[in-house]
DRENDO-1510 file (C-alpha; in Angstrom, 1 decimal, always signed):
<recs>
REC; n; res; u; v; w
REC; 1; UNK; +0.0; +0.0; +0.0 .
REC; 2; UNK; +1.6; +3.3; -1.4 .
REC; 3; UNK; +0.0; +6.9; -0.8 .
REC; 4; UNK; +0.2; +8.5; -4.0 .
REC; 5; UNK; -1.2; +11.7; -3.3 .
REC; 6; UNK; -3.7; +13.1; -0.7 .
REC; 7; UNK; -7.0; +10.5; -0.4 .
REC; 8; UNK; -5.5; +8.4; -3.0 .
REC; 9; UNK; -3.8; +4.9; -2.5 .
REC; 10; UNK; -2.2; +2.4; -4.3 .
REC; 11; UNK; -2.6; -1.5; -3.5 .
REC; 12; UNK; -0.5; -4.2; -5.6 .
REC; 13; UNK; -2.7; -7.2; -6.2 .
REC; 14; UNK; -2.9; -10.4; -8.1 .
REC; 15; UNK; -4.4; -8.6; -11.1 .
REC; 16; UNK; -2.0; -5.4; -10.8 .
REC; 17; UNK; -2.4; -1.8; -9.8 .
REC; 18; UNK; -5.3; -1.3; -7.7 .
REC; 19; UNK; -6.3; +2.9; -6.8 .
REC; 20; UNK; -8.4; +3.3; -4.2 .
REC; 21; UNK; -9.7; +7.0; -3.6 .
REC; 22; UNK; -11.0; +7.3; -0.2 .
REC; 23; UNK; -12.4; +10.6; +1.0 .
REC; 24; UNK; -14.1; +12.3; +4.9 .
REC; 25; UNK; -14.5; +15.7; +4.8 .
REC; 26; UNK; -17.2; +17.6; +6.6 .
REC; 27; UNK; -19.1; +19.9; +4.1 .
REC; 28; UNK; -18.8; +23.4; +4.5 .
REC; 29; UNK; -22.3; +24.2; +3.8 .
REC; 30; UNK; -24.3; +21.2; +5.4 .
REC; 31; UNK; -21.9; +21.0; +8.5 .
REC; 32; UNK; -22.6; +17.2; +7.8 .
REC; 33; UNK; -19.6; +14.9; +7.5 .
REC; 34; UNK; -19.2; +13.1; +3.6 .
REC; 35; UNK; -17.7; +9.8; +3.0 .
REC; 36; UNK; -16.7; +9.1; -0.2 .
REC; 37; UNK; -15.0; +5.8; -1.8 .
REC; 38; UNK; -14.0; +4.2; -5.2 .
REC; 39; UNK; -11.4; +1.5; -6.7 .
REC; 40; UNK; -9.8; +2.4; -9.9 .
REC; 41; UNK; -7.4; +0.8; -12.4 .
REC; 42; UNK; -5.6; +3.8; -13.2 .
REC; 43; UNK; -4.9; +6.4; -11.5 .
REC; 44; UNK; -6.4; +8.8; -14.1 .
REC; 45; UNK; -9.3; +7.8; -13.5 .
REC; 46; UNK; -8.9; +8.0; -9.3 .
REC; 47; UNK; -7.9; +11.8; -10.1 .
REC; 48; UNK; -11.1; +12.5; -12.3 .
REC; 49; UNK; -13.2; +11.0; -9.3 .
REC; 50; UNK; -11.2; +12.5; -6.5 .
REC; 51; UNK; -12.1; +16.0; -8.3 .
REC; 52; UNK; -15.2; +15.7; -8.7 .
REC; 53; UNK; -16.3; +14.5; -5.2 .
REC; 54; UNK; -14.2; +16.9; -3.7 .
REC; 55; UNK; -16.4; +19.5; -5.6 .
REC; 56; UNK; -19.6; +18.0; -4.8 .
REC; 57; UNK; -18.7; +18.2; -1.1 .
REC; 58; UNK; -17.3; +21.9; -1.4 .
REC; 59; UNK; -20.7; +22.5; -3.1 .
REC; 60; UNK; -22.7; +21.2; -0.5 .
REC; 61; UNK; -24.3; +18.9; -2.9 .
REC; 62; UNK; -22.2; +15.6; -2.1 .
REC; 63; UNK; -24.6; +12.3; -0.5 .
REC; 64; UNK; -24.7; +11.8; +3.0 .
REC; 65; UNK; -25.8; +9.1; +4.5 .
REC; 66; UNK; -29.5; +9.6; +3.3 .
REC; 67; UNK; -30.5; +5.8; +4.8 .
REC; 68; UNK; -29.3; +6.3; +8.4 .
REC; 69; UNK; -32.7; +6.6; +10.0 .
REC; 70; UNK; -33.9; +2.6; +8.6 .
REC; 71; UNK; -33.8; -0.5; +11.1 .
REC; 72; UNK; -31.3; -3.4; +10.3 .
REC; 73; UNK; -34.6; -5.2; +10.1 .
REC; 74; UNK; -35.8; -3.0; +7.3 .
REC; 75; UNK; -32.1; -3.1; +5.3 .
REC; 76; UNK; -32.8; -6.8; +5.2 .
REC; 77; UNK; -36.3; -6.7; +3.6 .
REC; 78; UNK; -35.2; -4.5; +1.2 .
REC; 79; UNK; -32.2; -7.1; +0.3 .
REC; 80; UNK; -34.6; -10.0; +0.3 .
REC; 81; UNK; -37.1; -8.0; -2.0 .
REC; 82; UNK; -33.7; -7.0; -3.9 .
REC; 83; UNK; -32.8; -10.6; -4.5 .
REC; 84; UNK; -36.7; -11.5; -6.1 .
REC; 85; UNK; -36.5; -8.4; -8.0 .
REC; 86; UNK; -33.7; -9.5; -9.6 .
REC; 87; UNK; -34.8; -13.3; -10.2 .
REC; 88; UNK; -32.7; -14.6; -7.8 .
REC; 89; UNK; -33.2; -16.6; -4.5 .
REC; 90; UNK; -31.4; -16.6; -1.2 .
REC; 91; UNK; -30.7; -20.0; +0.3 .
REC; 92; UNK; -32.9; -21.4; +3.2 .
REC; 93; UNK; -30.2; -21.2; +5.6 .
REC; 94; UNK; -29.2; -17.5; +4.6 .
REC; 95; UNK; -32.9; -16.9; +4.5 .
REC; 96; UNK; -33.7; -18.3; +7.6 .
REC; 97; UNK; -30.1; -16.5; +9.4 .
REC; 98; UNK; -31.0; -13.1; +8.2 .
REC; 99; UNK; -34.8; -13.3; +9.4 .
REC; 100; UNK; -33.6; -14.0; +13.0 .
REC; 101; UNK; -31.3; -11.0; +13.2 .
REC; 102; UNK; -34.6; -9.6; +11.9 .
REC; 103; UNK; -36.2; -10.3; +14.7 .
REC; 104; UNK; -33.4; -10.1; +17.3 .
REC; 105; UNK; -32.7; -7.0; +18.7 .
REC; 106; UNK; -29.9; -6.4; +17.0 .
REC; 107; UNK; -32.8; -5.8; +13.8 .
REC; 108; UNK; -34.3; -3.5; +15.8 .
REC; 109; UNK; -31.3; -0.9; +16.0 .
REC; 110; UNK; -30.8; +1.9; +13.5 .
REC; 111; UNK; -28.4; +0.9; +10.9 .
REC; 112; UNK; -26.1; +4.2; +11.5 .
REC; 113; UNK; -26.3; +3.2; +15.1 .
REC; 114; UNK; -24.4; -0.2; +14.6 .
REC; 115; UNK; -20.8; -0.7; +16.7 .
REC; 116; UNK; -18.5; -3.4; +16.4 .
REC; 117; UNK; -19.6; -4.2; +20.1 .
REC; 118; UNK; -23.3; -4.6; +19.3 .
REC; 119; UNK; -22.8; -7.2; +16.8 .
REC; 120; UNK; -20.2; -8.9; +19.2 .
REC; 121; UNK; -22.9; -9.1; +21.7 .
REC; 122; UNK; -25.3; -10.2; +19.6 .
REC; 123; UNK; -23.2; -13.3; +18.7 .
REC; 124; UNK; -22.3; -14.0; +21.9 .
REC; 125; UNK; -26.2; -13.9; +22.7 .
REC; 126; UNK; -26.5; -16.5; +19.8 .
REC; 127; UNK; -23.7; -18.8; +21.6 .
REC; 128; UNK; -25.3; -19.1; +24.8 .
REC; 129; UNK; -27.1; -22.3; +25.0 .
REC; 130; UNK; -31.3; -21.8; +25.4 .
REC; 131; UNK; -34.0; -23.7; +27.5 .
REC; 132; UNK; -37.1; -24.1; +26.1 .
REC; 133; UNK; -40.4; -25.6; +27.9 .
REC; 134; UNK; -41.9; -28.6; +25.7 .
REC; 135; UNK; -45.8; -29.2; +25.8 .
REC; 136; UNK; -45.6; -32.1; +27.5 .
REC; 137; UNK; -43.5; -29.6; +30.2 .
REC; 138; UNK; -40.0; -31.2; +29.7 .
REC; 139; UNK; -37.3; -28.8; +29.2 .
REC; 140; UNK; -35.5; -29.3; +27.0 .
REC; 141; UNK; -31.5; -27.3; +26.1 .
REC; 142; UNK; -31.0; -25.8; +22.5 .
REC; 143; UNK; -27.1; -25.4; +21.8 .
REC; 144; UNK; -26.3; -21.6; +20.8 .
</recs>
C-alpha cells in the first residue's frame, strides 16, 4: 500500500495496480460529514473522481448518509425483495439466518447506530445455549 497523493492509494494485487480513492471531509455548507469511496485501475481515472467529489462536497451537494434513520430489520427486507426483484433466490439457511437478526434486537437498531460491540454481543447472545419448555412440560436445552 503506497500513498500517492492526498485521499489516494495504491494497493499491488494479483491482477495489478489497484487505486483506491478514499475521501471524509465535513461539508462546508451542510456541517454534515461526507464519506466518499471508489477503486480504480488507473490512476487517471482516481484523479477524475477524486475532483469531482471533492467538488460536490465543497458544493454542498455531495450524499450523505440519506439511509441512516432505517432499522437493520428493514435493510434486510429491502435485500430480500432485492434478491426476487432480480430473479434470484437466497438459500434457506441464509434466508432463515437473516430473518432471526430480523427479529433479534440487534434488527431492531438503526443501521447508523451499529458498533462493532453490538454485533459482538449479539453473537455471543447466539452462543449461549437456550431452555425451552416442551408441551408435554419437559425442558428441553438448545445449543447456541
Amino acid at each position: 500500500m503506497e500513498k500517492i497523493e492526498k485521499f489516494i492509494r495504491s494497493y499491488v494485487g494479483l491482477k495489478g495496480t489497484t487505486y483506491k480513492v478514499r475521501i471524509r471531509q465535513r461539508c462546508p455548507v451542510t456541517k454534515l460529514p461526507v464519506e466518499a469511496s471508489e477503486s480504480f485501475k488507473t490512476l487517471k481515472e482516481a484523479k477524475i473522481y477524486k475532483t469531482i467529489e471533492l467538488a460536490k462536497i465543497l458544493q454542498g451537494t455531495a450524499k450523505t448518509n440519506t439511509n441512516g434513520d432505517i432499522s437493520l430489520s428493514e435493510l434486510i427486507s429491502l435485500y430480500i425483495e432485492g434478491v426476487k426483484d432480480m430473479g434470484e433466490e437466497i438459500a434457506r439457511s441464509k434466508l432463515g439466518t437473516l430473518k432471526l437478526i430480523s427479529q433479534s434486537g440487534l434488527g431492531k437498531k438503526r443501521i447508523d447506530s451499529l458498533t462493532a460491540r453490538g454485533l459482538v454481543k449479539h453473537g455471543q447472545e447466539r452462543r449461549q445455549e437456550k431452555k425451552r419448555t416442551l408441551k408435554s412440560g419437559a425442558i428441553k436445552t438448545l445449543p447456541g
